[in-house]
C-alpha positions as CSV (number, residue, x, y, z in Angstrom):
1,X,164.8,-4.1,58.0
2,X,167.2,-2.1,60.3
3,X,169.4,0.2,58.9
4,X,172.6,1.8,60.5
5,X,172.8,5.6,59.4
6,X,174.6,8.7,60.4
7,X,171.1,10.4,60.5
8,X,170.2,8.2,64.4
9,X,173.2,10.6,66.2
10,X,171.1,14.2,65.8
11,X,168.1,12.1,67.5
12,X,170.8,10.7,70.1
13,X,172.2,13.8,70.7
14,X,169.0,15.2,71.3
15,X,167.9,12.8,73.9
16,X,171.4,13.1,75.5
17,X,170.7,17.2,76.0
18,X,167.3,16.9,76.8
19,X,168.5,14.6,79.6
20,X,170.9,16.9,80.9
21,X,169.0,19.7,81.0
22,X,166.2,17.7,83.1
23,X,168.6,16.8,85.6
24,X,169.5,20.1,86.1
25,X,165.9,21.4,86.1
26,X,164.9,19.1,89.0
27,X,167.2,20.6,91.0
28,X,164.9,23.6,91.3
29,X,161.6,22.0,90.6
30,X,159.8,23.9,93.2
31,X,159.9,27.0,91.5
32,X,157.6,28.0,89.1
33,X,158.3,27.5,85.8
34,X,160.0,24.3,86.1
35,X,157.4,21.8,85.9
36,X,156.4,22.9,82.3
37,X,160.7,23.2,81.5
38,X,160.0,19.3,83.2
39,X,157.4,18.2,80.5
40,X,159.6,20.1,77.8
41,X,162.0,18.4,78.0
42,X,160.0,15.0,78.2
43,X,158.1,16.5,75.3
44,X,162.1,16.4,73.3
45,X,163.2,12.8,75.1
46,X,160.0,11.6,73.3
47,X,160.2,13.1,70.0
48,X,163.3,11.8,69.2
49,X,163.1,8.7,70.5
50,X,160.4,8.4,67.6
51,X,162.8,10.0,65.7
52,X,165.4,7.4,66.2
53,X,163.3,4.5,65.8
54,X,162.1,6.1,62.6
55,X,166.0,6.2,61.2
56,X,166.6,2.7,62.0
57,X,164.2,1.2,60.1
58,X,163.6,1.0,56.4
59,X,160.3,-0.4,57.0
60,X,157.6,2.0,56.0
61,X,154.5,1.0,58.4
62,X,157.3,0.7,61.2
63,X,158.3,4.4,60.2
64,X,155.1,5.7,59.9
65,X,154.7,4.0,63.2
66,X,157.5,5.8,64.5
67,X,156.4,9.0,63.6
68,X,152.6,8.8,65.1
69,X,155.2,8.1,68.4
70,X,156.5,11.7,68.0
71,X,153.2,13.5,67.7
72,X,152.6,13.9,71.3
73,X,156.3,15.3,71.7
74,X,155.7,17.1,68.5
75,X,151.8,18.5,70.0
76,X,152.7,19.0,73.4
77,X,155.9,21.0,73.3
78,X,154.8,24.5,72.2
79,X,152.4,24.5,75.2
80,X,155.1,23.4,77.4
81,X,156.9,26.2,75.8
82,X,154.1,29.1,76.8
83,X,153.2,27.5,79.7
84,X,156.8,28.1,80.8
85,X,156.8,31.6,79.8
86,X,153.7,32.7,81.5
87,X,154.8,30.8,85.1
88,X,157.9,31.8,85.1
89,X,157.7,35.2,84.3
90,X,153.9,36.1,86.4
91,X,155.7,33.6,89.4
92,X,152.4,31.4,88.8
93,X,153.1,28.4,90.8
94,X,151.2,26.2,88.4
95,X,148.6,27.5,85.2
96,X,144.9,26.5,86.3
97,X,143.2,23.4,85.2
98,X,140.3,25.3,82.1
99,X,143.8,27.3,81.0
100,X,145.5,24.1,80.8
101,X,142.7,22.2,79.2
102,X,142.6,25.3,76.8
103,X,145.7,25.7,75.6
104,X,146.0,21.3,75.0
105,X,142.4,21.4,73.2
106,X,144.4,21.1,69.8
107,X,147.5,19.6,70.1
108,X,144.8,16.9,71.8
109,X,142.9,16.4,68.6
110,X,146.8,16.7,66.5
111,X,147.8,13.6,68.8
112,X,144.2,11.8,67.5
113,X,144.3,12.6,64.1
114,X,147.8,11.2,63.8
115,X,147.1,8.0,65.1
116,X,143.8,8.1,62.6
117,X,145.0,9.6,60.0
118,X,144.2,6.7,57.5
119,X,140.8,7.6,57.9
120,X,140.6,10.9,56.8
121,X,143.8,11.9,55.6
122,X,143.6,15.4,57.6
123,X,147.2,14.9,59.0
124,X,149.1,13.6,56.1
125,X,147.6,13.2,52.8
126,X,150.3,11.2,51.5
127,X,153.3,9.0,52.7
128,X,155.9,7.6,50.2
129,X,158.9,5.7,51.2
130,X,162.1,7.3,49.1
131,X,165.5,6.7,49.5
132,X,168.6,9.0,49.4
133,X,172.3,8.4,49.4
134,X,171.6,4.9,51.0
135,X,169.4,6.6,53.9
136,X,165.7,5.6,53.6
137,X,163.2,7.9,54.6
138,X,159.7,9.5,54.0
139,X,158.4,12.0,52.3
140,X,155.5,13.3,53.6
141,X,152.2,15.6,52.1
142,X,150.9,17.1,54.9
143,X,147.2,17.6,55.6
144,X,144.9,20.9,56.0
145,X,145.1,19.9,60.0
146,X,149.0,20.1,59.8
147,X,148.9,23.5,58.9
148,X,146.4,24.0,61.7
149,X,149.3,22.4,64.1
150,X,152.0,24.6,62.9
151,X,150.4,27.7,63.0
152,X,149.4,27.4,66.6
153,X,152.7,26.2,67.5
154,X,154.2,29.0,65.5
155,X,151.6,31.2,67.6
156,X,152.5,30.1,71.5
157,X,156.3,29.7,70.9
158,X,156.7,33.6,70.0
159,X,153.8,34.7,72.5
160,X,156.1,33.3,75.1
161,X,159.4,33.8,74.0
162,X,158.1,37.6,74.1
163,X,156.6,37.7,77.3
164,X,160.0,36.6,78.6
165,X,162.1,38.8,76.7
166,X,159.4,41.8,78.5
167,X,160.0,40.6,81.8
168,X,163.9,40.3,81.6
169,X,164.6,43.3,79.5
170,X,163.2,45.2,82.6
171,X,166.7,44.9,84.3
172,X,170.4,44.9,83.4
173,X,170.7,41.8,85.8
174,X,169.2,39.7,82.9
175,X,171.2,40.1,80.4
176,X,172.9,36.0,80.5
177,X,169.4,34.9,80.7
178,X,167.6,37.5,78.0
179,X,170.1,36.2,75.4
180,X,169.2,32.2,76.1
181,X,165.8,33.4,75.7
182,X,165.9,34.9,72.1
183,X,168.5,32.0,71.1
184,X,166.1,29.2,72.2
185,X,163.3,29.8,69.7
186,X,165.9,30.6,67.2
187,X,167.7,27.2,67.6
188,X,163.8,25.8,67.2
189,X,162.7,28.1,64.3
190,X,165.7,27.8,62.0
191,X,165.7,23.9,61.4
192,X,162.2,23.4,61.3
193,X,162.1,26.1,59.0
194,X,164.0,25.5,56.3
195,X,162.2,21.3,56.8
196,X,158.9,22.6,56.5
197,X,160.0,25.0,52.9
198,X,161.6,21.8,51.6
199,X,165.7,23.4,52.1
200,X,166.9,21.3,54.5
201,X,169.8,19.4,53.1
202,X,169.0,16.0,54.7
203,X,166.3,15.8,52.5
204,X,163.6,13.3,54.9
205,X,165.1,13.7,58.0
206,X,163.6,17.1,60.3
207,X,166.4,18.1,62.7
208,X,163.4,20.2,64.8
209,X,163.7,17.7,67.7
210,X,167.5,18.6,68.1
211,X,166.7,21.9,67.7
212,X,164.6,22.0,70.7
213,X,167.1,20.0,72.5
214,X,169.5,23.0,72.2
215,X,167.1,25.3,72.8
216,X,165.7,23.6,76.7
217,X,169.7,23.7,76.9
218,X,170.4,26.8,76.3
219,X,166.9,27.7,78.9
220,X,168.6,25.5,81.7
221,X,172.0,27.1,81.2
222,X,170.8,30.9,81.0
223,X,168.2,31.0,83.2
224,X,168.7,28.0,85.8
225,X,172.1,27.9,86.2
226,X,171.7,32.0,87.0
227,X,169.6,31.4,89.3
228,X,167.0,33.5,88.3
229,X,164.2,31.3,88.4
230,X,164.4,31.6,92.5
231,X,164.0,35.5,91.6
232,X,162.2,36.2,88.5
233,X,162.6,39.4,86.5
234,X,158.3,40.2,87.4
235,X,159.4,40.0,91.3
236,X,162.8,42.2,90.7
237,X,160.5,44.8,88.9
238,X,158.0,44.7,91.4
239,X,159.9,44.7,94.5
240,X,163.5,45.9,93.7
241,X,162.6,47.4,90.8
242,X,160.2,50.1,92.6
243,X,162.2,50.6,95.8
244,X,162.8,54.1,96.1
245,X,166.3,53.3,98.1
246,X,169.2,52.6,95.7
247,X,170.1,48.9,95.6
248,X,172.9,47.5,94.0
249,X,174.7,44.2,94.0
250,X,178.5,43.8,93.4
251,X,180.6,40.7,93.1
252,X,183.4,39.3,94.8
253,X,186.1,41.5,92.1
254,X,183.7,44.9,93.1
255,X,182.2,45.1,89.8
256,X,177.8,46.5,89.8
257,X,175.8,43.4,88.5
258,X,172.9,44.5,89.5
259,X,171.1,48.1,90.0
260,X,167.6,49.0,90.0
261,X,167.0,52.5,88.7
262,X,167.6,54.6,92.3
263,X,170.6,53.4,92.2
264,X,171.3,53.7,88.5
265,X,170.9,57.5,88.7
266,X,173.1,58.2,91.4
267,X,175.9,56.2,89.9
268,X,178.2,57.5,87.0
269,X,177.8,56.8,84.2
270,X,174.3,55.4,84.7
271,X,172.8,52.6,83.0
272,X,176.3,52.2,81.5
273,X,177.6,51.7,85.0
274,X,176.5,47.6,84.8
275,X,179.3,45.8,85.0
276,X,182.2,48.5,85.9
277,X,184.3,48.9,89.0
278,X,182.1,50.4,92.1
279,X,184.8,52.7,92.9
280,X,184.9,54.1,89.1
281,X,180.9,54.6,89.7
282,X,181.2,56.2,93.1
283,X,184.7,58.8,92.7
284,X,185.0,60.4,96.0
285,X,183.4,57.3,97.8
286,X,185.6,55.6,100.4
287,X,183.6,52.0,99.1
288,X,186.9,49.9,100.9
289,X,185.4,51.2,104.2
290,X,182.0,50.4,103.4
291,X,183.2,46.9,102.4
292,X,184.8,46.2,105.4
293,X,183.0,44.0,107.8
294,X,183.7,45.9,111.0
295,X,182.1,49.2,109.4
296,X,179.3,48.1,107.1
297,X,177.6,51.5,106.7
298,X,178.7,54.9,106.1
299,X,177.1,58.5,105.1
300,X,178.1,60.0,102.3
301,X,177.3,63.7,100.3
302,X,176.4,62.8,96.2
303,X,175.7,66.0,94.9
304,X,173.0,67.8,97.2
305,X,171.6,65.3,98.9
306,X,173.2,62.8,101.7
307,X,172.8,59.0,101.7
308,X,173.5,56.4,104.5
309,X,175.0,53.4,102.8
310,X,174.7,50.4,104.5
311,X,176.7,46.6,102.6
312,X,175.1,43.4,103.4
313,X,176.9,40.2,102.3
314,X,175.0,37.4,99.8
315,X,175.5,34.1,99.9
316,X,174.0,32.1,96.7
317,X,175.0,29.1,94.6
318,X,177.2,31.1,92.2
319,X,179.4,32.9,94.2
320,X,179.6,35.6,97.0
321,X,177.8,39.0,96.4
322,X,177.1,42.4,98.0
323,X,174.3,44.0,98.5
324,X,174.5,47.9,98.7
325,X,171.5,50.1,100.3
326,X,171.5,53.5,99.0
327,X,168.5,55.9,101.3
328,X,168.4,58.9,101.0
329,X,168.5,60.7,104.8
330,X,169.0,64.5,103.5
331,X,165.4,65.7,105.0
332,X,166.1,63.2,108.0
333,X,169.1,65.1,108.5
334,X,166.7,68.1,108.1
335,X,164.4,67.3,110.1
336,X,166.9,66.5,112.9
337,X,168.7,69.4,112.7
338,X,165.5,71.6,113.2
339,X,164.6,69.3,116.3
340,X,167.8,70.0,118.1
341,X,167.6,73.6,117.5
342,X,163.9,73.9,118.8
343,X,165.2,71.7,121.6
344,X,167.9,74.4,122.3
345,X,165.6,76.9,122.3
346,X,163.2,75.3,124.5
347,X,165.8,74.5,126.9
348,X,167.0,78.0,126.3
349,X,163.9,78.9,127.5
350,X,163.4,76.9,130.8
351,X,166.9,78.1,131.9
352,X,166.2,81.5,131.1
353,X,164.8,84.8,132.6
354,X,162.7,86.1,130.1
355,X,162.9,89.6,131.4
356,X,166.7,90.4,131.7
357,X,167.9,87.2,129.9
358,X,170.0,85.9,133.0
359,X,170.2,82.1,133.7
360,X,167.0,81.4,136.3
361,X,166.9,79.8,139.3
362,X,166.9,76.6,137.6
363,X,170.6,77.0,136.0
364,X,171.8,78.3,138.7
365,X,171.3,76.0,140.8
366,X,172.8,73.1,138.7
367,X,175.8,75.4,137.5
368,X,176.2,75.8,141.3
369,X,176.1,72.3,143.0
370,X,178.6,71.6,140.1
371,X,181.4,74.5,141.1
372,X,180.8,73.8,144.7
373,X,181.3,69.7,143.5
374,X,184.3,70.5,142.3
375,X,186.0,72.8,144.8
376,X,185.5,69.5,147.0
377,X,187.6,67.5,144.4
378,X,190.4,70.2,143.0
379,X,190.4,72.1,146.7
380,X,189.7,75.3,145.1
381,X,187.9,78.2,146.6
382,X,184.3,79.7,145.5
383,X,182.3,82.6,146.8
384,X,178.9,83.9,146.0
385,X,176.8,87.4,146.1
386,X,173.3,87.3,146.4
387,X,171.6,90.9,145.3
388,X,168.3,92.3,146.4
389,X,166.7,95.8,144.9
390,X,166.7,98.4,148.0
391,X,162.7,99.2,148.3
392,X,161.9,98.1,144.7
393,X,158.3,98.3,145.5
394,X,158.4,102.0,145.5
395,X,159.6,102.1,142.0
396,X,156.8,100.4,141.0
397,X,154.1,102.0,143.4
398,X,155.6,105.6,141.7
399,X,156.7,104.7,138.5
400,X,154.5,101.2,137.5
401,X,155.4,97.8,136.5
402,X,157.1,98.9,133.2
403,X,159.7,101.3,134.9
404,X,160.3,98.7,137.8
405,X,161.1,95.9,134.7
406,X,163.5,98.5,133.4
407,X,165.1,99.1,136.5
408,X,165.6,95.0,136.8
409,X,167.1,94.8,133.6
410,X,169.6,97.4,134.1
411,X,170.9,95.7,137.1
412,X,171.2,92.8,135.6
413,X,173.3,94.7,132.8
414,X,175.2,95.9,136.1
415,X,176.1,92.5,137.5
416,X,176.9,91.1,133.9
417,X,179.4,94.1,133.0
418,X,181.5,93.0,136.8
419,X,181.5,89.4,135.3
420,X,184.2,87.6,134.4
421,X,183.9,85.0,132.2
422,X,184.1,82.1,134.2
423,X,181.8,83.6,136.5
424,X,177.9,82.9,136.4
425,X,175.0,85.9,136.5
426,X,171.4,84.6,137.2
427,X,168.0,86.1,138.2
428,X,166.7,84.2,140.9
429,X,163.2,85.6,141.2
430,X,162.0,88.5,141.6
431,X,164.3,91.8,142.3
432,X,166.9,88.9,143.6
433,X,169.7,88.4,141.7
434,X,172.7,86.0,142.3
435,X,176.4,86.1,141.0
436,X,178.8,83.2,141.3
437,X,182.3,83.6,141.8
438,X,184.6,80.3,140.7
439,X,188.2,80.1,142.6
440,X,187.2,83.9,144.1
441,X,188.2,84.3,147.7
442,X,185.9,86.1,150.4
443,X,188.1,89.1,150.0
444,X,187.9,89.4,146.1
445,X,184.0,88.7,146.5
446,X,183.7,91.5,148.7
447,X,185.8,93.9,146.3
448,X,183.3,93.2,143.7
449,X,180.2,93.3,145.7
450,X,181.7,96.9,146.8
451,X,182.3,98.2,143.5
452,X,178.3,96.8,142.2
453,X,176.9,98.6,144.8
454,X,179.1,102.0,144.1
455,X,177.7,101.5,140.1
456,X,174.0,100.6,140.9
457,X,174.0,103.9,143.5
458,X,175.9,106.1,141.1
459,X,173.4,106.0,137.9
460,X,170.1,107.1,136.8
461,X,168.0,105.0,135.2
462,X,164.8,106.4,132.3
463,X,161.5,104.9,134.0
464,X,159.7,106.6,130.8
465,X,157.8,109.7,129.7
466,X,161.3,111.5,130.8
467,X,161.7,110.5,134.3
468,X,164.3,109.1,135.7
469,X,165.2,107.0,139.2
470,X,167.8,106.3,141.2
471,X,168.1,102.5,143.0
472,X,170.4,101.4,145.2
473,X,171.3,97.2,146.2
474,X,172.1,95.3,149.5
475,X,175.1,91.9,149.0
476,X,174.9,89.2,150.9
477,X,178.4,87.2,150.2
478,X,179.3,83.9,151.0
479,X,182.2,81.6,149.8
480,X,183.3,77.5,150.8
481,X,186.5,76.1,150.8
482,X,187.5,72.3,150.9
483,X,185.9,71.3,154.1
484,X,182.3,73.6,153.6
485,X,179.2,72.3,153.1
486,X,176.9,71.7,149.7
487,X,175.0,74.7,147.6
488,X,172.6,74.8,149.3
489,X,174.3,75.6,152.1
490,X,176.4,78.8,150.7
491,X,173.1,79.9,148.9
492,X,171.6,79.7,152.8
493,X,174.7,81.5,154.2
494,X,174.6,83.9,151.4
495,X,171.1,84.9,152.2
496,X,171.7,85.0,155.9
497,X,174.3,87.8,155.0
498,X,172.1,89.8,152.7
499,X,169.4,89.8,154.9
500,X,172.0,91.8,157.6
501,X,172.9,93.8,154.7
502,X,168.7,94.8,154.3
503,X,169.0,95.3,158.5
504,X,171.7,97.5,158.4
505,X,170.6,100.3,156.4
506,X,170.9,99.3,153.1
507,X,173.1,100.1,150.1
508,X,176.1,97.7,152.1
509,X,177.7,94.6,151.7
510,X,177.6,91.6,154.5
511,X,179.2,88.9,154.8
């Protein structure tokens, strides 16, 4: 006989969820995990479709009938249940055929012992037909086998449930989906429960099946709808979790969703900083500029180290996100700085005269096509002295090499002193120095070449062990206007002069 009862709609509603929740499942069934959240769910549909056949009738081989239907939904689901677990949270694409053919080895011989259970009895041991407020169902003696069933089911749903409450406690980010986790089995354990210690109020009907349904439900909703099977919490660990830049992930209000642990400890207050403003998290930060498209990256000083902050934005299925790169450049910035300043000193040395510390010929030729460049643009004047040592190899026949370097550096002391600043001193080689006069005229040259050559002649300088030696120093001078020729040609002129200087006695000045 059929019989219409208020006990078919917990099997309905059931079905109804367990549909749902597949629908949404295949919309990511190509990522691990989803395939056994597939059979799951199947493993639901078909338990309490036996279910419902079981409450319409008040026939009792048709019920018992009915419930040999709902073993394999009954059998199969913890396994779906581990088998979810382990992909989802090791990013297995699939679990290999022996581990499969493993872990089904006994809800296979559960699914045959129901449908044989008259023979032996090792399922059920009894089956009585009792009715109950007008609602006819069974009562049921279960079997040493059943017990066999129930604790390996009671043995894969927690192993898994725990592996996945591991894997997502590893990062704030999980918290939705960590919660659906531990509610699942709860929504599971609870009904079937108090049906299997004899306290469920419904007397002969098990509301397990609908448990489950709530449970796949609550999986779908936590952990699909998140998102987080495309990026499970073992790939976050593994990859963002270890990342020794700060990453952090804001939504489109500015609040941190996500940070793995570089990040965590630059931010204030820490782990507490999930879910809180960035700019509470970051005082001192200007994180509008860093969110703005046209700048995108910025450096910034927290506490004694300096890190260059670079936003990208995220597109996914929820809603737009930012990503924020935290690196640390403080010994790049290091580094750098001591590169320049050995580069300055290297250049410092290939301009330089070692001896007297003058610009060299090198310098001084660039500093002078440059002023000689732009008296040809501005119609300015320049003029230049070229020096030479009056018979410097006699101070180093009589007094050696170490009185004639003194003797060099004290004329280059000389020529530096008549400087102005503007002007440029340089050692060109030897006992030949060079001074550059900007916007000097050939008489204000001359005026200073005079005077040099008055202060060379009129001191003494030590050449060591108490002795002493007099020097004395030839100019050429030379200067362009707006119409003269390049450098090289006032440095040739220049010499020409000096060179009558050396020819007429010395200790003079030529122009």
């Amino acid at each position: 006989m059929v019989q219409i009862t208020f006990w078919s709609l917990p099997s309905l509603a059931a079905i109804w969820l367990a549909l749902i929740a597949h629908r949404d499942i295949r919309q990511q069934e190509d990522v691990p995990g989803a395939t056994a959240l597939q059979f799951l769910c199947a493993s639901v549909i078909l338990w309490s479709a036996g279910q419902l056949l079981g409450t319409l009738t008040t026939d009792l081989d048709l019920k018992i009938l009915a419930s040999k239907l709902q073993y394999p939904g009954i059998a199969l689901l913890p396994v779906c249940w581990f088998v979810f677990a382990i992909s989802y949270a090791r990013q297995w694409p699939s679990v290999g055929g022996v581990a499969l053919a493993a872990l089904t080895a006994i809800p296979a011989i559960t699914i045959a012992l129901a449908w044989t259970n008259e023979w032996h009895h090792l399922l059920w041991t009894d089956i009585q037909l009792r009715q109950t407020a007008g609602f006819a169902g069974l009562a049921i003696e279960y079997g040493p086998w059943f017990r066999v069933q129930t604790t390996y089911a009671y043995t894969l749903i927690p192993a898994g449930t725990l592996l996945l409450v591991y894997e997502l406690s590893s990062s704030p980010r999980h918290r939705r989906a960590l919660v659906a986790v531990i509610l699942a089995p709860l929504a599971v354990a609870v009904p079937n429960l108090l049906h299997l210690l004899g306290l469920n109020p419904a007397n002969y009907f098990d509301p397990t099946p609908l448990g489950f349904a709530v449970g796949v439900m609550l999986l779908a909703r936590g952990v699909l709808r998140s998102g987080l099977l495309k990026l499970s919490p073992a790939l976050h660990r593994q990859v963002i979790g270890q990342l020794s830049d700060g990453v952090l992930v804001i939504d489109e209000e500015g609040r941190i969703v996500d940070a793995n642990q570089a990040a965590l400890a630059l931010l204030e207050p820490g782990a507490a900083a999930i879910g809180q403003p960035l700019e509470r998290c970051l005082p001192g930060i200007p994180v509008s500029d860093l969110l703005d498209a046209s700048v995108g990256s910025l450096e910034v000083s927290i506490g004694w180290r300096t890190y260059h902050l670079r936003a990208s934005r995220l597109q996914t299925a929820m809603a737009q996100a930012t990503a924020i790169v935290f690196r640390d450049i403080t010994e790049r910035l290091k580094a750098e700085g001591e590169l320049r300043q050995l580069k300055q000193a290297m250049e410092q040395l290939a301009y330089t005269d070692s001896l007297t510390g003058l610009p060299n010929r090198r310098a001084f030729m660039q500093r002078l096509e440059d002023e000689c460049a732009r008296v040809h643009r501005h119609q300015g004047e320049l003029s230049l002295l070229l020096l030479d040592l009056d018979f410097f190899k006699n101070v180093n026949d009589t007094h050696g090499h170490d009185a004639g370097d003194r003797v060099l550096a004290h004329l280059a002391r000389c020529i530096e002193a008549s400087a102005r600043s503007c002007d440029m001193a340089a050692r060109l080689g030897g006992e030949e120095f060079a001074l550059l006069l900007p916007g000097s005229s050939l008489e204000g040259a001359c005026r200073v070449a005079e005077r040099l050559c008055e202060t060379v002649a009129g001191q003494q300088v030590p050449c060591g062990e108490g002795a002493v030696c007099s020097v004395t120093t030839s100019v050429g001078v030379a200067t362009v206007s707006a119409h003269a020729t390049d450098g090289r040609d006032l440095l040739k002129r220049a010499d020409l002069a000096l060179y009558r200087a050396k020819n007429s006695g010395r200790n003079r000045v030529c122009v």
